[in-house]
VMD Tcl script that draws the C-alpha trace (Angstrom):
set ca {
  {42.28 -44.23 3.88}
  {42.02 -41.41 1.61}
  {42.86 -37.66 1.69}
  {42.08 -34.46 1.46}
  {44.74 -32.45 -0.84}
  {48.71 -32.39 0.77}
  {51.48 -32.02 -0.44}
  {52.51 -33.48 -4.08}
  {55.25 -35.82 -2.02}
  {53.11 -37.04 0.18}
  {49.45 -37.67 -2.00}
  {51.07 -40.42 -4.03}
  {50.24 -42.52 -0.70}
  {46.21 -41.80 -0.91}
  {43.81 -42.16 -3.30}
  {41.12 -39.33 -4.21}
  {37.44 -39.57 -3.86}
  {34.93 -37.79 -5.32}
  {31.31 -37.27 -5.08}
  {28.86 -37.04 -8.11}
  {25.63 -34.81 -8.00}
  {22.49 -36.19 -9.66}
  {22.54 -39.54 -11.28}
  {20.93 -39.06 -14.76}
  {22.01 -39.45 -18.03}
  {25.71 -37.63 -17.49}
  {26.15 -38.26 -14.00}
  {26.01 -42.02 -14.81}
  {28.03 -41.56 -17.50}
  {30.82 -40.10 -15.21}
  {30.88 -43.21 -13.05}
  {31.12 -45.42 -15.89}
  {33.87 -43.26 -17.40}
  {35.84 -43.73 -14.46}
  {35.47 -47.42 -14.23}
  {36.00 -47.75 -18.04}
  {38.96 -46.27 -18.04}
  {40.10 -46.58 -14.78}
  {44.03 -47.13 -15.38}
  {44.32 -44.22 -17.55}
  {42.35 -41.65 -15.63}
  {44.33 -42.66 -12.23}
  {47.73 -42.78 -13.84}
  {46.87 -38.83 -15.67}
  {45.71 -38.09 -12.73}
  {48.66 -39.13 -10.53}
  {46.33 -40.71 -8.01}
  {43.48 -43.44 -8.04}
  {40.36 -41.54 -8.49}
  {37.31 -43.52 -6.69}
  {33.89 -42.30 -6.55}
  {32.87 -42.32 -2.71}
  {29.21 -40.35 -2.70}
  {26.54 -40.43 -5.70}
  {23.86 -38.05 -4.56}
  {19.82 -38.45 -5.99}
  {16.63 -38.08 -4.66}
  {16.43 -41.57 -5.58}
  {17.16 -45.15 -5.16}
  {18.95 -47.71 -7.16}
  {18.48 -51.04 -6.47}
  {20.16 -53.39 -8.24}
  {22.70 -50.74 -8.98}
  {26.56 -51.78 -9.00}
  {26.78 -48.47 -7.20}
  {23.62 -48.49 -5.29}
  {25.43 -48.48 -2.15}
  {27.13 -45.18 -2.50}
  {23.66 -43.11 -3.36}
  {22.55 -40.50 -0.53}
  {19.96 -38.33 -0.03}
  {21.64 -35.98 2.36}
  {24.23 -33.09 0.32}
  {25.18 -32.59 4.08}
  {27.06 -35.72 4.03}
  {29.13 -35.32 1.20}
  {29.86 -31.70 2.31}
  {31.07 -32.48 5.84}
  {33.43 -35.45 4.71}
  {37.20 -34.11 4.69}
  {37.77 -37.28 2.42}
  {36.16 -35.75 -0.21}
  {38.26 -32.96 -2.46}
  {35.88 -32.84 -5.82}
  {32.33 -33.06 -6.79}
  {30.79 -33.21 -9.93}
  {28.05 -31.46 -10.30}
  {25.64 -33.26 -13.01}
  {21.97 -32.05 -12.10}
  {21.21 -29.48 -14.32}
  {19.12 -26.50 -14.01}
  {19.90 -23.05 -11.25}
  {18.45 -24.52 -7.74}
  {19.27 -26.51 -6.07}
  {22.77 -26.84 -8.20}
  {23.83 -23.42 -7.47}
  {23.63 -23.37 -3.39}
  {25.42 -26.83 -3.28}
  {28.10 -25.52 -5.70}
  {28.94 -22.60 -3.72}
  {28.94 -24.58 -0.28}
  {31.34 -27.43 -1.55}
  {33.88 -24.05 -3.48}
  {33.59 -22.49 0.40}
  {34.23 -25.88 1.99}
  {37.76 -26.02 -0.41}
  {36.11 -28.45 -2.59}
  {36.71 -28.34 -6.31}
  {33.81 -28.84 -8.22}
  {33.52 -30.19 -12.16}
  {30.30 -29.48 -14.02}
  {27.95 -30.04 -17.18}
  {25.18 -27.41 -15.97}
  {25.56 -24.67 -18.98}
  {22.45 -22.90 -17.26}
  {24.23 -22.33 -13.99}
  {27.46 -21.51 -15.62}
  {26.04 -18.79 -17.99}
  {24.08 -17.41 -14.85}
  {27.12 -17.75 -12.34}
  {30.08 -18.35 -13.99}
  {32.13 -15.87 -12.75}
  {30.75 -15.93 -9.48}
  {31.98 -19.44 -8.94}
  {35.26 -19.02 -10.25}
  {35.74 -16.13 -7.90}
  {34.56 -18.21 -4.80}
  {36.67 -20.97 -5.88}
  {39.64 -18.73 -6.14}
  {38.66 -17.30 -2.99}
  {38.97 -20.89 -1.60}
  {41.87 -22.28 -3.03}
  {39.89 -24.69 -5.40}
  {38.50 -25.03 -8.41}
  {35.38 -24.68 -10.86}
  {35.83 -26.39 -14.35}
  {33.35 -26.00 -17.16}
  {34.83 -27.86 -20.10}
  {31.78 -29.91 -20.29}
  {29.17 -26.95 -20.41}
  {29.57 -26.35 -24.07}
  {30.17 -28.89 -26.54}
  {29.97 -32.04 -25.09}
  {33.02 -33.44 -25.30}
  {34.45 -31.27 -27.70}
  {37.48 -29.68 -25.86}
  {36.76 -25.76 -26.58}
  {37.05 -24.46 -22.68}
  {40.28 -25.34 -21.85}
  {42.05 -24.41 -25.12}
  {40.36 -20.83 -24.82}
  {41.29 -20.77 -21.24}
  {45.14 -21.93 -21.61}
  {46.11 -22.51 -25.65}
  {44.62 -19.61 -27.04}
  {46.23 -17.01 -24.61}
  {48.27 -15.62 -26.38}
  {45.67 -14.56 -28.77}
  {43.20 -11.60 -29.25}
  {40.43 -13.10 -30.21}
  {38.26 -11.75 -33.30}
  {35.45 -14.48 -33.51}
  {33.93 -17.22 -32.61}
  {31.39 -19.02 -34.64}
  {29.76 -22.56 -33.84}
  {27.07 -24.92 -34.56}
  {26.81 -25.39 -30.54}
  {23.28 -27.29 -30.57}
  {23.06 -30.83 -31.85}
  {19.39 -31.45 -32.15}
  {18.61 -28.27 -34.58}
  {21.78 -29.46 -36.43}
  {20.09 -32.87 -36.57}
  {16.72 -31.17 -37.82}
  {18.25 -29.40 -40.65}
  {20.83 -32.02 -41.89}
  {16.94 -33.96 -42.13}
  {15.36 -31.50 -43.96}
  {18.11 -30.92 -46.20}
  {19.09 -34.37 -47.07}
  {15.74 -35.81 -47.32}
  {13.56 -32.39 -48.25}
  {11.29 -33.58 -45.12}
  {10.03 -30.45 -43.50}
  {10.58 -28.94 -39.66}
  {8.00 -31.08 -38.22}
  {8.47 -34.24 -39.67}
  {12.44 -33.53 -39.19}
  {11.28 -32.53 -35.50}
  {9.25 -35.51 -35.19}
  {11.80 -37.96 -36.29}
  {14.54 -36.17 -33.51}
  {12.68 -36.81 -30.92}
  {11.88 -40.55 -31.79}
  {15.82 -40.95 -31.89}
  {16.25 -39.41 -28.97}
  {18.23 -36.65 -30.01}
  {15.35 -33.87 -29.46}
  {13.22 -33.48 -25.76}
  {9.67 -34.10 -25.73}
  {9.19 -30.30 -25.52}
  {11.88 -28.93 -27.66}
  {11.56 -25.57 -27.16}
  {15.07 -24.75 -26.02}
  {16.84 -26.30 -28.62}
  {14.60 -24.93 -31.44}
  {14.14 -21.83 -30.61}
  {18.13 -21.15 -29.65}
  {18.14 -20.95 -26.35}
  {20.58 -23.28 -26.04}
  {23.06 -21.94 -28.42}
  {22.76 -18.84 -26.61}
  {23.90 -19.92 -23.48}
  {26.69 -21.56 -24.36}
  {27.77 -18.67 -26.47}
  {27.11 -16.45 -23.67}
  {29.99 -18.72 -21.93}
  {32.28 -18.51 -24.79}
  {31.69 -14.86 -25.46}
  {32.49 -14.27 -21.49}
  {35.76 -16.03 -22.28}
  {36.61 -14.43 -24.62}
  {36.40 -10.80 -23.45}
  {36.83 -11.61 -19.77}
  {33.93 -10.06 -18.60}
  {30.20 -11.23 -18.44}
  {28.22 -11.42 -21.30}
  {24.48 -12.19 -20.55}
  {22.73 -14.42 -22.64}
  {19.61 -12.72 -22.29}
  {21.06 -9.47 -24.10}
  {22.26 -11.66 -26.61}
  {19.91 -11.36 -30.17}
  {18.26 -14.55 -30.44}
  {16.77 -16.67 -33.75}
  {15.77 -20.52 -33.72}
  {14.95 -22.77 -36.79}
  {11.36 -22.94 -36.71}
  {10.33 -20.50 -39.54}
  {12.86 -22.64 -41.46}
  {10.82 -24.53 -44.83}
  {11.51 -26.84 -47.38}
  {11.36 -24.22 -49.80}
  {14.52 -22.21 -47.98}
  {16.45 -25.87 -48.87}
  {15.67 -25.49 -52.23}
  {17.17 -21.97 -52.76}
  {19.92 -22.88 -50.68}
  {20.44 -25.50 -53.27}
  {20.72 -23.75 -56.10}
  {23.11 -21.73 -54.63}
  {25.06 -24.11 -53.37}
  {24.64 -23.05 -49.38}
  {24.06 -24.78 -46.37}
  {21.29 -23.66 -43.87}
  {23.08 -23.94 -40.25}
  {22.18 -22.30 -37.50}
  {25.01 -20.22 -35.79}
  {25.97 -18.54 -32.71}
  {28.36 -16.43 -32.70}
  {30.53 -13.43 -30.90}
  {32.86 -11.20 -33.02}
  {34.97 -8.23 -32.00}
  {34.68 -5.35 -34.38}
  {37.18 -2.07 -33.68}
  {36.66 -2.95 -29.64}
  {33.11 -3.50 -29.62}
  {31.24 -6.62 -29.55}
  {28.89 -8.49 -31.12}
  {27.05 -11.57 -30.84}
  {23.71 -13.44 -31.93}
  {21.94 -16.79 -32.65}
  {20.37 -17.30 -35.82}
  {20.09 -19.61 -38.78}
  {22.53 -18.47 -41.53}
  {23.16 -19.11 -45.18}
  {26.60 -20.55 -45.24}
  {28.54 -21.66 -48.74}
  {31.45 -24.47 -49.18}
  {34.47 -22.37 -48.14}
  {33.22 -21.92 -44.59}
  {34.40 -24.70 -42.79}
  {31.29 -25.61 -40.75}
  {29.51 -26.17 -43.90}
  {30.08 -30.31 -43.97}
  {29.50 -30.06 -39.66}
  {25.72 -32.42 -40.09}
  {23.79 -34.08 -37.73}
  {24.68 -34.26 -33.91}
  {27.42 -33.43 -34.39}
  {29.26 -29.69 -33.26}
  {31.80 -27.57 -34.01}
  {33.25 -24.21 -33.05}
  {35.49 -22.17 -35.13}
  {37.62 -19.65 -33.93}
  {39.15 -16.65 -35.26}
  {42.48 -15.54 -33.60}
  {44.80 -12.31 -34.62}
  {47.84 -14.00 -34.80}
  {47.04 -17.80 -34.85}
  {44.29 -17.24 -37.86}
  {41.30 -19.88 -37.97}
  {41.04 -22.97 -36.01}
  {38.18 -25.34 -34.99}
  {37.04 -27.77 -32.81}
  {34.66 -30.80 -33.97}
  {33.17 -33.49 -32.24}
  {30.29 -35.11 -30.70}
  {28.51 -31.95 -29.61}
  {25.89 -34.01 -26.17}
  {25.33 -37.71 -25.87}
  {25.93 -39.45 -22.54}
  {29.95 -40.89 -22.74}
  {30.79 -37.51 -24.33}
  {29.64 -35.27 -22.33}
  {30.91 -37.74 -18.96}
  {34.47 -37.69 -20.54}
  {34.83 -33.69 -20.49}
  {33.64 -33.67 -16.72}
  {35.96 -35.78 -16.20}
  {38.79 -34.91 -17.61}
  {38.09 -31.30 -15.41}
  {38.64 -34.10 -12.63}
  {41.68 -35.10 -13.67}
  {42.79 -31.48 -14.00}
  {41.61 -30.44 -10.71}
  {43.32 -33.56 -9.01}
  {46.41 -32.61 -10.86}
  {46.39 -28.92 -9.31}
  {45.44 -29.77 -5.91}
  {44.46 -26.76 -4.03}
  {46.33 -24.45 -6.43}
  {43.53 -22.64 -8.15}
  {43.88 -22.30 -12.26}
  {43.57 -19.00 -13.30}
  {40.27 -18.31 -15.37}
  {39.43 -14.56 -16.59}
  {36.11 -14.10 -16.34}
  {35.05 -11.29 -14.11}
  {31.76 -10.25 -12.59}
  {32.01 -7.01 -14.87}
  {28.92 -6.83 -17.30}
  {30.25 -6.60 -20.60}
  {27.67 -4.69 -23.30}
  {26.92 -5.67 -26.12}
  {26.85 -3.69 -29.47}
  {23.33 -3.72 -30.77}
  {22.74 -6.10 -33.92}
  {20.98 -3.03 -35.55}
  {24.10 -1.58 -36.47}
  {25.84 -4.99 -37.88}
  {26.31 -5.15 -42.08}
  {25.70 -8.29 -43.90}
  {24.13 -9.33 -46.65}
  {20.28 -11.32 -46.45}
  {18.49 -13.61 -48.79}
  {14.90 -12.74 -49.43}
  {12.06 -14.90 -50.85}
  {9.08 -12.45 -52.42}
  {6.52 -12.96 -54.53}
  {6.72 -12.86 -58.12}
  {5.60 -9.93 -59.41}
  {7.85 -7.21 -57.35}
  {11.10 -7.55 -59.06}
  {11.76 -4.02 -59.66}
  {9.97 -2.93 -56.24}
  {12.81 -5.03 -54.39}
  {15.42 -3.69 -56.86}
  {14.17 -0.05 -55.94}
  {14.29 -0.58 -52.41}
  {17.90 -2.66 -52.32}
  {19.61 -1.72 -55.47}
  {21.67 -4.41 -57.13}
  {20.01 -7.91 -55.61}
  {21.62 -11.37 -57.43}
  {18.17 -13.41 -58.59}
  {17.66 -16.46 -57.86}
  {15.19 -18.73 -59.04}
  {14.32 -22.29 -57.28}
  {11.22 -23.68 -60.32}
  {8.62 -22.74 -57.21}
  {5.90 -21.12 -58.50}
  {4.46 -17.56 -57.63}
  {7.71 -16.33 -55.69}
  {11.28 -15.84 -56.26}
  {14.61 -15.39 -54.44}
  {17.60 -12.46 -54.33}
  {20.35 -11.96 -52.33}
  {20.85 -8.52 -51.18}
  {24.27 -6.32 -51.43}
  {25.54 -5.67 -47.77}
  {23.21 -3.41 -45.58}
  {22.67 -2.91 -41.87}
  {20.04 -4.88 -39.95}
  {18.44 -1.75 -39.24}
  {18.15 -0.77 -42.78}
  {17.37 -4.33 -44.29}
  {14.32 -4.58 -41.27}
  {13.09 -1.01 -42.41}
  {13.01 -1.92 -46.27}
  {11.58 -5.71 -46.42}
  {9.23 -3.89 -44.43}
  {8.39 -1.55 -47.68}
  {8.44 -4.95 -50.04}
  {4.74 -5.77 -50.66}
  {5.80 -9.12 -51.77}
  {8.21 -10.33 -48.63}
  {7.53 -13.79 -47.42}
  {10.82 -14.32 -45.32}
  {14.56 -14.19 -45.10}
  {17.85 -15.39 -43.83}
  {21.21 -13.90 -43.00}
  {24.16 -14.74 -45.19}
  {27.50 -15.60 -43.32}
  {30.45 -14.29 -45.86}
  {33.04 -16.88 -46.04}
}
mol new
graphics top color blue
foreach p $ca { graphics top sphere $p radius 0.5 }
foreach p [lrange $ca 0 end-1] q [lrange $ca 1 end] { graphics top cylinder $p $q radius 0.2 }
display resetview
């Protein structure tokens, strides 16, 4: 028999089963998690854990689990037996509806879904509080890199000042490529997707959209209150060339692309874009799939967090170790500030840094005019050269490439 959630005295008696919703790449991967590591997860957990419902529009024949597929959501809410459900399908509809029906039916749930967590977080947490449960979210950013739960519970104590991540594995992918092997975007692009690591239509990786949800989740986290990803200023890698690589070179940078939040005398600010970044900055060596997330505390100082930023196994081990938590806590709902409160953010235009500039040759002394004191830099490519402007606002650096006759692009510098 198994069991709802009792008392701690009297669960050791019961196992607890669990239902897993959609049975793609990461809600396989949670099964097969379980069953790989089966003595560990039950004896963390303090109970066996057994998977009792796998729901998909589909059938699996042939499947070691084929027997516990359904079609029905109905069935999985209405069984007692059942006390947490991962949610694996991806997407708003129908993930949202069935996660707020199994919070209001007591039922903890455990998800991957960074959409519906950036566009309900704090909705759900609510509901589940409301309910005595739980929502968990480790899995939404990162993969398997543990980043939630040490913002939600080790870094406490901290006032956070910034947070700073390569958050997307397939653009990191693209531009470890390009600057490794001096292919450009779309060969870099091309070769992605043949190794799986890019979608057919790659649009929101590329372009950021990715990043910028889960740095909408982390920046909500941060301050406790909503941030919404579509206020949040937004840059992907596809203006990126071979040339930039070979300035970045010569200066000894990196080309990453970075999403990031940062708290500046109580205001906030946060963006996506691809960044010059030199050897001191610690997410410098962070190439190919892989993520990380550095963090910036008052008291603490810098920290990060690096791993395997999506795959399959990584992302199924951070849903389920939110399964282990949850079975650990029982009905006792863990505290998670994040409030419904829309938090504003401070417009980039007002945000200092410094840019580097490719122009044509031939307009030295216009861009020195217009910028003042710019640090040359010259890659052997013929027709054009580089500079590196002192520190201005992005207001003032839009207004005056917009003056430079010779501008052919640019991109942010991230001070170390």
């Amino acid at each position: 028999m198994t069991h709802f959630f009792g008392r701690r005295s009297d669960r050791r008696k019961y196992m607890i089963s669990i239902a897993v919703l959609g049975y793609g790449t990461v809600g396989s991967g949670v099964v097969e998690v379980i069953e790989k590591n089966k003595d560990v997860i039950d004896k963390r957990a303090g109970e066996e854990i057994r998977v009792k419902y796998i729901l998909d529009l589909r059938d699996f024949p042939g499947d070691p689990y084929a027997d516990r597929v359904v079609h029905d959501v109905n069935i999985i809410l209405q069984d007692p037996e059942v006390s947490i459900i991962c949610e694996t399908m991806g997407g708003n509809e129908p993930a949202f509806t069935y996660s707020m029906q199994a919070l209001k039916a007591g039922k903890s749930v455990c998800t991957s879904n960074k959409e519906l967590v950036a566009n309900h977080g704090a909705e759900l947490i609510r509901t589940a509080k409301e309910n005595s449960c739980n929502y968990l979210f480790e899995a939404s950013v990162g993969g398997g890199i543990p980043i939630i739960r040490p913002l939600n519970a080790a870094l406490t104590a901290e006032r956070i000042e910034l947070i700073s991540g390569i958050l997307n594995g397939t653009t990191n992918y693209i531009l470890t490529r390009m600057a490794e092997e001096g292919s450009d975007f779309e060969t870099s692009l091309k070769e992605a997707q043949e190794k799986g690591y890019a979608e057919r239509n790659p649009e929101a990786d590329v372009e950021g959209y990715d990043a910028c949800r889960k740095i909408a989740i982390l920046a909500s986290l941060m301050t406790g209150k909503t941030v919404r990803y579509e206020e949040i200023y937004t840059e992907g890698i596809t203006k990126i060339t071979h040339e930039d690589f070979l300035y970045a070179h010569k200066m000894n940078q990196f080309i990453k692309l970075l999403a990031s939040v940062r708290e500046v005398d109580g205001r906030y600010y946060a963006m996506v874009a691809p960044f010059l970044i030199g050897e001191k900055n610690p997410l410098h060596s962070v190439n190919d799939v892989f993520n990380a997330i550095f963090i910036r505390g008052n008291t603490l100082g810098d920290s990060m967090y690096y791993g395997r930023g999506a795959g399959k196994l990584p992302t199924a081990s951070a849903v389920v170790s939110d399964v282990i938590d949850c079975a650990k806590h029982g009905r006792t709902h863990i505290l998670c500030l994040w409030d419904e409160e829309k938090l504003s953010l401070c417009s980039i235009d007002g945000a200092s840094r410094r840019f580097f500039v490719r122009a044509k040759k031939g307009c030295e002394k216009e861009a020195e005019s217009l910028f003042g004191a710019i640090e040359k830099v010259d890659a052997g490519l013929e027709g054009e050269f580089g500079f590196v402007t002192p520190a201005v606002t992005e207001k003032e650096f839009a207004e005056k490439s917009a003056a430079l006759s010779g501008f052919i692009s640019r991109i942010r510098v991230e001070e170390d």
